[in-house]
Rosetta silent file (secondary structure, phi, psi, omega in degrees, C-alpha in Angstrom):
SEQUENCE: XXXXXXXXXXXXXXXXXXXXXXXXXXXXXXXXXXXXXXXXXXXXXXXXXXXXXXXXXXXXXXXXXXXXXXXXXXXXXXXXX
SCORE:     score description
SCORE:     0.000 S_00000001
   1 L     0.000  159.950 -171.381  135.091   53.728  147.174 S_00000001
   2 L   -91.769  163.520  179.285  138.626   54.361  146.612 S_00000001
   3 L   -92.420  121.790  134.070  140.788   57.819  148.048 S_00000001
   4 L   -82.804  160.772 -156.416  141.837   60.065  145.598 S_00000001
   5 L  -123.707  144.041  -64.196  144.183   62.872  146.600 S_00000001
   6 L  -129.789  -55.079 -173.801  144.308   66.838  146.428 S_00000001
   7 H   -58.395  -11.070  161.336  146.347   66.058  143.248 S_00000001
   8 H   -54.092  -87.271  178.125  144.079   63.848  141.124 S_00000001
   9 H   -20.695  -54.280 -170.389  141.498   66.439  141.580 S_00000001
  10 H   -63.131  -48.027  158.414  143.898   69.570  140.488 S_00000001
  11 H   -14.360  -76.044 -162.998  144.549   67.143  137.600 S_00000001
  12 H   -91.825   -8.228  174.856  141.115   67.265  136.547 S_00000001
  13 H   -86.686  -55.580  139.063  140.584   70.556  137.353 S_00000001
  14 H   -17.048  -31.643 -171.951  143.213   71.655  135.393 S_00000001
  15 H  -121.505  -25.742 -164.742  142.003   70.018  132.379 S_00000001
  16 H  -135.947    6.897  169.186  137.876   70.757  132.631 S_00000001
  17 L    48.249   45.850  179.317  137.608   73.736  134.790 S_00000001
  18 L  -142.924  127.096  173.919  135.541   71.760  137.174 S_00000001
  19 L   -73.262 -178.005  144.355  136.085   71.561  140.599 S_00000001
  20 H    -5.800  -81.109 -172.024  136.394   69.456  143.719 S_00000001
  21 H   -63.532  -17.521 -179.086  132.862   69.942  145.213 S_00000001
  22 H   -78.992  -20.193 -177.879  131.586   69.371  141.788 S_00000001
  23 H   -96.711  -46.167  179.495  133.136   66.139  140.902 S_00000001
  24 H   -35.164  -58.502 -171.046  132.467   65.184  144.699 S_00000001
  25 H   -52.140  -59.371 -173.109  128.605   65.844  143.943 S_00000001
  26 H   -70.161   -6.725 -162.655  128.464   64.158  140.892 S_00000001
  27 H   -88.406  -13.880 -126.367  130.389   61.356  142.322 S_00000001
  28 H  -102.433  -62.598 -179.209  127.964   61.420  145.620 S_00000001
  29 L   -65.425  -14.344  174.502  124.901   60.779  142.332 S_00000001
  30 L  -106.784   -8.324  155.286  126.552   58.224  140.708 S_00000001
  31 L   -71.507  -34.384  178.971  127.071   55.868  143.517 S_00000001
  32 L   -93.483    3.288  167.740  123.491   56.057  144.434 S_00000001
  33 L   -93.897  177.830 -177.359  122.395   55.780  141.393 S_00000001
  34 L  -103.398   93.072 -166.991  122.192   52.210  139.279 S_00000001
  35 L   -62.515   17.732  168.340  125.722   52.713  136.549 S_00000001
  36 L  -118.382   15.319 -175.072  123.894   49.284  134.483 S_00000001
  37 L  -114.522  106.317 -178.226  120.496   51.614  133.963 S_00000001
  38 L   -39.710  -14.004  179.820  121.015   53.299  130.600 S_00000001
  39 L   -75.632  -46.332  167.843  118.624   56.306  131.481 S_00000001
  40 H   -51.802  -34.320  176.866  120.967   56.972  134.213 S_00000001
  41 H   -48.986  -45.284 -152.976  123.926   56.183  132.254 S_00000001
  42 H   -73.529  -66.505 -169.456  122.703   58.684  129.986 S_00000001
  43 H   -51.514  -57.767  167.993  121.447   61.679  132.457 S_00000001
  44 H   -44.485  -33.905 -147.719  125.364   61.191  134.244 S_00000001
  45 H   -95.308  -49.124 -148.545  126.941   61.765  130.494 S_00000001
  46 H   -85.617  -66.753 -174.086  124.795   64.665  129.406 S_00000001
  47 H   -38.489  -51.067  174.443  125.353   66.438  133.046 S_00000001
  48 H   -42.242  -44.550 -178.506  129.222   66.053  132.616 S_00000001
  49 H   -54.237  -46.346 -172.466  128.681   67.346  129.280 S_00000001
  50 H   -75.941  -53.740 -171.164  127.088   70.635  130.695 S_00000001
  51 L   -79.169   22.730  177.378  129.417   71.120  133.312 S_00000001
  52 L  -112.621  -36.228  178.482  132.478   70.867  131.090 S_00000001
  53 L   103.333  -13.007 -162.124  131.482   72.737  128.525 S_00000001
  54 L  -108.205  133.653  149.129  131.915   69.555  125.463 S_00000001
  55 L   -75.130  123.289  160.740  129.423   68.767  123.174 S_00000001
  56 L  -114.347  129.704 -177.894  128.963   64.852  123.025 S_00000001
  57 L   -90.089  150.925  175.779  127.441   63.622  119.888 S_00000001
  58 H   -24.823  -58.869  178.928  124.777   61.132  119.795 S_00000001
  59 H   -47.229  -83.202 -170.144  127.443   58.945  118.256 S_00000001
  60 H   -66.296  -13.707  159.978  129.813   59.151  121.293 S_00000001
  61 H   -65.203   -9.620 -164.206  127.452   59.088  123.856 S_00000001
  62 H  -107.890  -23.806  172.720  126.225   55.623  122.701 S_00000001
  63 H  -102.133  -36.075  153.805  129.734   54.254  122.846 S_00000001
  64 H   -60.105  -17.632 -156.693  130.407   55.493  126.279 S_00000001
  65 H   -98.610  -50.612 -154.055  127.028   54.096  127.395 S_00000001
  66 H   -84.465  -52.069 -169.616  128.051   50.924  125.933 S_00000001
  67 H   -39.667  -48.209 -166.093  131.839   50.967  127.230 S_00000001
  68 H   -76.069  -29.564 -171.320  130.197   51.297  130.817 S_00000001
  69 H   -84.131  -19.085  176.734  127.403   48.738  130.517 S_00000001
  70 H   -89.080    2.937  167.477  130.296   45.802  129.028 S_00000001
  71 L    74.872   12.152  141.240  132.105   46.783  132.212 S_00000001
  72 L   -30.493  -11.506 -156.670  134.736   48.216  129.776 S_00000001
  73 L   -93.198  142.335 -178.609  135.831   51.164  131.801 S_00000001
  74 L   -63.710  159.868 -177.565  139.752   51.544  133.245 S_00000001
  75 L  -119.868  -24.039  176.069  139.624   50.848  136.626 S_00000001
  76 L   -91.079  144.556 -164.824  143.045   53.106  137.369 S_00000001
  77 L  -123.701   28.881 -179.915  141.545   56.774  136.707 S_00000001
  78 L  -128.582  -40.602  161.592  144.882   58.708  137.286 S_00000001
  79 L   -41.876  -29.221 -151.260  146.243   56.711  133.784 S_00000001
  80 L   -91.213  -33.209 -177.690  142.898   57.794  132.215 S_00000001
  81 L   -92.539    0.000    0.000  144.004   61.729  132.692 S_00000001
């Protein structure tokens, strides 16, 4: 996995009121989980969704699910915030 740095995080903290150990955790479950199995896809999406605070509609969760399963997804994540 790649290093991110105290300032990515503040980044993201800063924008979603979610912290370090929390993004750590979830990051900790999505490497051992399998990112091509849509239930998982799905369970990761909705949990962000809780701990953020955002409603995701039906609609956009189904387009993110898809973005990630065509291997769509940015690969630099400091561009993405």
């Amino acid at each position: 996995m790649f290093k991110l740095n105290d300032s990515f995080f503040k980044k993201v903290e800063n924008k979603t009121n979610v912290d370090k150990d929390t993004i750590m955790s979830l990051a900790e479950k999505v490497q051992k989980g399998n990112m091509k199995d849509e239930k998982t896809l799905r369970e990761v999406v909705r949990e962000i969704s809780k701990m953020t605070g955002k409603d995701v509609s039906e609609e956009k969760e189904n387009k993110i699910i898809n973005t990630i399963l065509e291997d769509n997804v940015s690969k630099d994540l400091d561009n993405m915030l």
